[in-house]
C-alpha positions in Angstrom: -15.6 162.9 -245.0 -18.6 162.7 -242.5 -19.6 164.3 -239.5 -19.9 161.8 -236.5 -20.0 162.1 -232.7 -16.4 162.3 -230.6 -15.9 160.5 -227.3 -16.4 163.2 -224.2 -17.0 163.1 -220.6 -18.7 165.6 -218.5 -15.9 168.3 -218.0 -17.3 168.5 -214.2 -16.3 165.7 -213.5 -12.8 165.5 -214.9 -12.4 168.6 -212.9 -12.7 167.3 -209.9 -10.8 164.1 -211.1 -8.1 166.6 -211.7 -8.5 168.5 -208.7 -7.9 164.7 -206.7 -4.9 163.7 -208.2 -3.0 167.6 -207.7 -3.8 167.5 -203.9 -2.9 163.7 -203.7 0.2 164.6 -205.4 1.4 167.2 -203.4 0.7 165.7 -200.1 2.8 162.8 -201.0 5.6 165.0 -202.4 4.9 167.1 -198.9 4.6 164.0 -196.7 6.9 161.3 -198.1 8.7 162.7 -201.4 7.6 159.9 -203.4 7.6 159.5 -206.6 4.1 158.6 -206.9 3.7 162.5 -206.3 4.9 163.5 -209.2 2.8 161.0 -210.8 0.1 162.7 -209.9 1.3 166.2 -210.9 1.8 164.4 -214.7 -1.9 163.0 -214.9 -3.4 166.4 -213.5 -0.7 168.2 -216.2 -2.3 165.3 -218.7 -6.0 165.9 -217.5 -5.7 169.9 -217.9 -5.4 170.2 -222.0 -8.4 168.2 -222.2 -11.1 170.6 -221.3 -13.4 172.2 -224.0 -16.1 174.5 -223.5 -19.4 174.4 -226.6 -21.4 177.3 -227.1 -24.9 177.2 -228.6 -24.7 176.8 -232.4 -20.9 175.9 -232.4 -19.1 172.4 -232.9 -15.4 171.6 -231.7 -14.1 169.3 -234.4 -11.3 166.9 -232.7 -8.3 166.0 -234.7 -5.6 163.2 -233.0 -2.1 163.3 -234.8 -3.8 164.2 -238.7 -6.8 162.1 -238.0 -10.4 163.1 -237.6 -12.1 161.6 -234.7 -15.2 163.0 -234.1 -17.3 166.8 -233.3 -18.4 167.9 -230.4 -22.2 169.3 -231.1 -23.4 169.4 -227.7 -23.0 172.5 -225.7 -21.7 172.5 -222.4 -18.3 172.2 -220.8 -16.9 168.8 -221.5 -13.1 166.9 -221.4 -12.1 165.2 -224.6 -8.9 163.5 -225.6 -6.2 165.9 -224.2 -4.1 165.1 -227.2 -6.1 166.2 -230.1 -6.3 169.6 -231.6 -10.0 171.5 -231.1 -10.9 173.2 -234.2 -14.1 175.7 -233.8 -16.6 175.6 -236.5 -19.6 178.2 -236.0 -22.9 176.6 -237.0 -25.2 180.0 -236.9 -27.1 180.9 -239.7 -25.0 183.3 -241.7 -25.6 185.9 -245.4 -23.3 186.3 -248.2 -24.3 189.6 -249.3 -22.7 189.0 -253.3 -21.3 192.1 -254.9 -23.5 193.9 -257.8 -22.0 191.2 -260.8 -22.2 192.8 -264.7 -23.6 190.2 -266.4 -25.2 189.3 -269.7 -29.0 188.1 -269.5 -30.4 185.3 -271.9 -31.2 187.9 -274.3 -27.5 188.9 -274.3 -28.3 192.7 -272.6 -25.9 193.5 -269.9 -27.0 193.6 -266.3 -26.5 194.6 -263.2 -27.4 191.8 -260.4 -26.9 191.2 -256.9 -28.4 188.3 -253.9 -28.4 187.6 -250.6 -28.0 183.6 -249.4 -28.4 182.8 -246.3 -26.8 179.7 -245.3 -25.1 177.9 -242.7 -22.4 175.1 -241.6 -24.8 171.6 -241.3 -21.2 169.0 -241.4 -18.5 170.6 -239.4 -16.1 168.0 -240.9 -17.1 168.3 -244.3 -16.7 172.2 -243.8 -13.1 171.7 -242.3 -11.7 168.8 -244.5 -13.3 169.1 -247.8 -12.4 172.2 -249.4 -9.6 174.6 -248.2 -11.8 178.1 -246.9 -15.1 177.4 -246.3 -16.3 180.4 -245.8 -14.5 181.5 -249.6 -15.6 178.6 -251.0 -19.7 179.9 -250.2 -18.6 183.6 -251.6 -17.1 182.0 -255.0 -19.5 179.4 -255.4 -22.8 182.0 -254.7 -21.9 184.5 -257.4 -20.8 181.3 -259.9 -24.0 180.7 -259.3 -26.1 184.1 -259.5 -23.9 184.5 -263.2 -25.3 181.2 -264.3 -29.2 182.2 -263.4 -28.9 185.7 -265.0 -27.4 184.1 -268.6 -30.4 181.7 -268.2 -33.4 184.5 -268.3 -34.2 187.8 -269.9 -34.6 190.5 -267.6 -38.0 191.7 -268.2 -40.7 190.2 -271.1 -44.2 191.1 -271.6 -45.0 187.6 -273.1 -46.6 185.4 -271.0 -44.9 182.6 -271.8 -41.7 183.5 -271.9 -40.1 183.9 -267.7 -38.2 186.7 -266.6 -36.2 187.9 -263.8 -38.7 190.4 -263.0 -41.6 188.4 -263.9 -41.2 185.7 -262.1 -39.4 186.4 -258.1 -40.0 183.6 -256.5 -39.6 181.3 -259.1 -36.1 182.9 -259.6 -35.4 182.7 -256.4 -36.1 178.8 -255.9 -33.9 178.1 -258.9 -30.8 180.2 -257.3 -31.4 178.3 -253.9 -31.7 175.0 -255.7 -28.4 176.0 -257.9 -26.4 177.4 -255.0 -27.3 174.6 -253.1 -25.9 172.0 -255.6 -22.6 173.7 -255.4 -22.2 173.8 -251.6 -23.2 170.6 -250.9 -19.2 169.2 -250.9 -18.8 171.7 -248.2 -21.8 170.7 -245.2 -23.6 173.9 -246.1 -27.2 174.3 -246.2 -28.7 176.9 -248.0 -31.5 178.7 -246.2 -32.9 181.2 -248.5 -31.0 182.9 -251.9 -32.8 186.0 -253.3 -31.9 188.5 -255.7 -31.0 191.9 -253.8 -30.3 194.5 -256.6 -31.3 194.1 -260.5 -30.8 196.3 -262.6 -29.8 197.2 -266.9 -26.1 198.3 -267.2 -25.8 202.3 -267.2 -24.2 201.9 -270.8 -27.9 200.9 -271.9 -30.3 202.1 -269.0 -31.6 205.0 -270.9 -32.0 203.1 -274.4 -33.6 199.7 -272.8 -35.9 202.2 -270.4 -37.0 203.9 -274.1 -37.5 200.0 -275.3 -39.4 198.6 -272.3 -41.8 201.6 -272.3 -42.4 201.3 -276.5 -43.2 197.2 -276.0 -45.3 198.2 -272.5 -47.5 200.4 -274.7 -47.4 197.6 -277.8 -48.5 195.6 -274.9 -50.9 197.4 -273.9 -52.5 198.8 -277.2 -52.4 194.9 -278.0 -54.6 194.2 -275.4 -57.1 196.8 -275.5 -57.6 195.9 -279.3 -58.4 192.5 -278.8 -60.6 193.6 -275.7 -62.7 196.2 -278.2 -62.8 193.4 -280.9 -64.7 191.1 -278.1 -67.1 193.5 -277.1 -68.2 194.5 -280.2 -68.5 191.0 -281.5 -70.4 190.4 -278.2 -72.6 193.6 -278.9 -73.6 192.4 -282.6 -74.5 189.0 -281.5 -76.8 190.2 -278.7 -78.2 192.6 -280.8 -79.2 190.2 -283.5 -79.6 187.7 -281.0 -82.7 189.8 -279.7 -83.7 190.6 -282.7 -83.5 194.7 -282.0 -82.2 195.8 -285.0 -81.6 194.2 -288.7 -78.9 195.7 -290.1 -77.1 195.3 -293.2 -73.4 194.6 -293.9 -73.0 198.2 -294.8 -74.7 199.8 -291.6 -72.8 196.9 -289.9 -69.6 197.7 -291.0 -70.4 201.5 -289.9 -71.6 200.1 -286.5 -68.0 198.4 -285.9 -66.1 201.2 -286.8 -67.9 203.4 -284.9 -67.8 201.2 -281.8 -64.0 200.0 -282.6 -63.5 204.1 -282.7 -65.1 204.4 -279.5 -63.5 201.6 -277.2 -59.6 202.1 -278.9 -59.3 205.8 -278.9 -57.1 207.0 -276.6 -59.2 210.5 -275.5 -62.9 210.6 -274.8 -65.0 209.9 -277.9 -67.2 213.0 -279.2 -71.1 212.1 -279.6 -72.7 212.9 -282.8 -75.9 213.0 -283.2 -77.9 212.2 -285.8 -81.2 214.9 -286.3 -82.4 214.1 -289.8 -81.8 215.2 -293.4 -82.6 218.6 -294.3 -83.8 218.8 -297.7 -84.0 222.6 -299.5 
């Protein structure tokens, strides 16, 4: 099934064709009784079903005895066939707000997650004819969809290479578009904009994955401050023997990166000592 253009005439004008043929009726039935009165009265009876009126953002699909025969886009008043049926389709942008779904995430944790798509009616005939409730059809589809993109990522992971729902928004959010998108298609619906609106761990395991996120955040972190202490003090050695300041051996060396690995990685503030000689008795 696809959208195309029904036959219309300017409703103005119809209604003044319509207004015509009642007064010409009823002076001939006044005048003469003749039956070509009340041939009148049955083309303005005729003429009177046919009148539609469009809003903005709104089509009038047309259907004539079971078959489709065109929408009505255009908003104004109009006249279209008088025996077809006018079916209203809204075409404003519209949000599914998706109840909070408990899922399981790629790493097999349960979640709690919720979106917003915003979509709306592009094929009014598609929309009408090709599955049963449009409208149903955008709820069930949008949360098929959100379950599919939470079993697909982890919801949080402090590897770099390794995506997240909370590491990567807008990356997430282009896929659900892309996926929701997929699934409406059969129904003329375009979708705007899909974002995720609540995430969250399941209550059962809040407390316990809060204790695991903050031990691998400080992993992380102590990970990273290593490696940054290991640079510098590879960078200090090599200037200092690079300008020739000081020639140290591997022993005083091996004191002078401790001392600076001590320094750079210890959590409080390191404590000076200094050196004032050897006292000999």
């Amino acid at each position: 099934m696809q959208e195309h253009q029904a036959w219309k005439v300017n409703g103005f004008v119809m209604l003044g064709v319509g207004l015509a043929t009642f007064v010409l009726g009823l002076l001939l039935l006044l005048l003469s009784g003749s039956i070509l009165g009340a041939v009148f009265f049955v083309v303005t009876g005729l003429i009177g079903p046919g009148f539609v009126m469009v809003q903005p953002n709104e089509a009038r699909v047309l259907i004539f005895f079971g078959k489709y025969t065109g929408s009505v886009r255009e908003a104004g008043f109009f006249w279209v066939n008088p025996f077809t049926i006018k079916k209203r389709v809204s075409l404003r942008v519209r949000n599914f707000n998706s109840e909070k779904l408990k899922v399981n995430d790629a790493a097999g944790n349960p979640i709690i997650i919720g979106a917003v798509v915003v979509w709306k009616v592009v094929d009014s005939a598609k929309a009408l004819f090709d599955v049963d409730n449009y409208e149903e059809f955008v709820a069930i589809q949008s949360e098929t969809a959100i379950r599919s993109l939470a079993s697909r990522y982890p919801y949080d992971s402090h590897a770099d290479d390794v995506p997240s729902l909370r590491g990567i928004p807008d990356e997430v959010a282009e896929t659900l578009k892309r996926e929701v998108q997929e699934r409406l298609e059969v129904a003329g619906v375009e979708v705007i904009e899909a974002r995720i609106s609540h995430l969250a761990y399941a209550p059962e395991i809040a407390q316990a994955m809060l204790r695991r996120q903050q031990a691998e955040a400080i992993i992380a972190a102590r990970k990273k401050i290593v490696e940054g202490a290991v640079g510098m003090v590879e960078a200090a050695l090599a200037h200092i023997e690079g300008q020739n300041l000081l020639q140290l051996d591997e022993e005083r060396k091996a004191a002078m990166v401790n001392n600076l690995l001590v320094a750079l990685v210890a959590e409080g503030d390191a404590q000076p000592v200094i050196n004032t000689g050897t006292l000999y008795s």
